[in-house]
N, C-alpha and C positions, 0 to 999 in steps of 0.2 A: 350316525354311520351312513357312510355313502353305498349308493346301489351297485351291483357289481359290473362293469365293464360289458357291453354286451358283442363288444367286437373287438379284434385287433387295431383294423381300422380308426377306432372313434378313441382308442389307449391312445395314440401315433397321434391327433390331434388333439387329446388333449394335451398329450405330451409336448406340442410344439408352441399350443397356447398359451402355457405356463412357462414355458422359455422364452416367447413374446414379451410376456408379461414383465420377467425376471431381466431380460437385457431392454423394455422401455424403463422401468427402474433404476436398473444402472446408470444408464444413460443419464436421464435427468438427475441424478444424483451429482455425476460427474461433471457436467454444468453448470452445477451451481457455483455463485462468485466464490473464488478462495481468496482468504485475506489478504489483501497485502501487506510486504514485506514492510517491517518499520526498519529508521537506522536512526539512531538518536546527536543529534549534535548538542553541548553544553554551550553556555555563554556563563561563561565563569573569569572575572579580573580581566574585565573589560573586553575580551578575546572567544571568538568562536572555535570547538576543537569538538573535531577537527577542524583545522582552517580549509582544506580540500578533503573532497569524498569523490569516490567512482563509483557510481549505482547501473543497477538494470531498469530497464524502463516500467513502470507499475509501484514503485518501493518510492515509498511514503518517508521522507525525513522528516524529526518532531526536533526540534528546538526547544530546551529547554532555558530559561532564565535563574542562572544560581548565584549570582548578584542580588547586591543590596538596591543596585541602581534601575530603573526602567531601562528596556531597549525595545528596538524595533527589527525585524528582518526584513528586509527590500530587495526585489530584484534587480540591477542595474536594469535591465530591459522592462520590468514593470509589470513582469508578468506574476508575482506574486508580491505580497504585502502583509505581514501581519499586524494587529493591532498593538497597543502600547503592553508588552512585557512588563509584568511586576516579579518580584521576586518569588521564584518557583511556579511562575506559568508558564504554557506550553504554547507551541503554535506549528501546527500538521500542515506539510502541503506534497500531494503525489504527482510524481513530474511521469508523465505518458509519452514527451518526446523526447528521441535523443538528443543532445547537444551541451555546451557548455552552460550553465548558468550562475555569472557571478551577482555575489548582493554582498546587503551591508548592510550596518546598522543605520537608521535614516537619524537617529538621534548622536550617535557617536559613530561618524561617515570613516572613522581609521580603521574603525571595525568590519574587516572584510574577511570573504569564502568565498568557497566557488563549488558547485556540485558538479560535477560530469557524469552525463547517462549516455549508458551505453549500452548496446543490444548484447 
């Protein structure tokens, strides 16, 4: 048991230190990384689907492979590449700037998409 309060005064600080306390908690709480969004693309019958997407900047596209056959995902500009897809691998990339970014399959080049991030 705690001692009793010996002043209004020292109630009033500690009253304000334990709201200190209570909103630096908050705070770092609410700082901390929140996941980012996924949005899933399939590569199914040789074909990415969606073939276009519109995202927000932060959101994470995953690429699935549900083909029998291996693919690739490329960026035309080169800014992203994944390794050889086998059937039902994935492959993650978070795009952080706006703009268009079309790719393709580097192994079956017909095979195209295009993402657009937008604020």
């Amino acid at each position: 048991m705690l001692p009793p309060i010996a002043s209004t005064t020292q109630h009033a600080r500690l009253l304000r230190r334990g709201a200190a306390l209570l909103l630096a908690a908050a705070l770092a709480t609410a700082s901390r990384a929140t996941p980012t969004p996924a949005t899933t693309v399939s590569i199914d019958q040789f074909a990415f689907a969606p073939k276009e997407i519109t995202v927000h900047p932060g959101t994470t596209i995953v690429w699935t492979n549900h083909d029998q056959t291996p693919h690739m995902v490329m960026a035309r500009d080169k800014s992203f590449t994944s390794a050889g897809l086998d059937t039902d691998d994935s492959y993650r990339h978070t795009f952080t700037q706006p703009g268009d970014f079309s790719y393709f399959c580097s192994m079956h080049p017909f095979m195209t998409g295009i993402v657009h991030v937008r604020p």
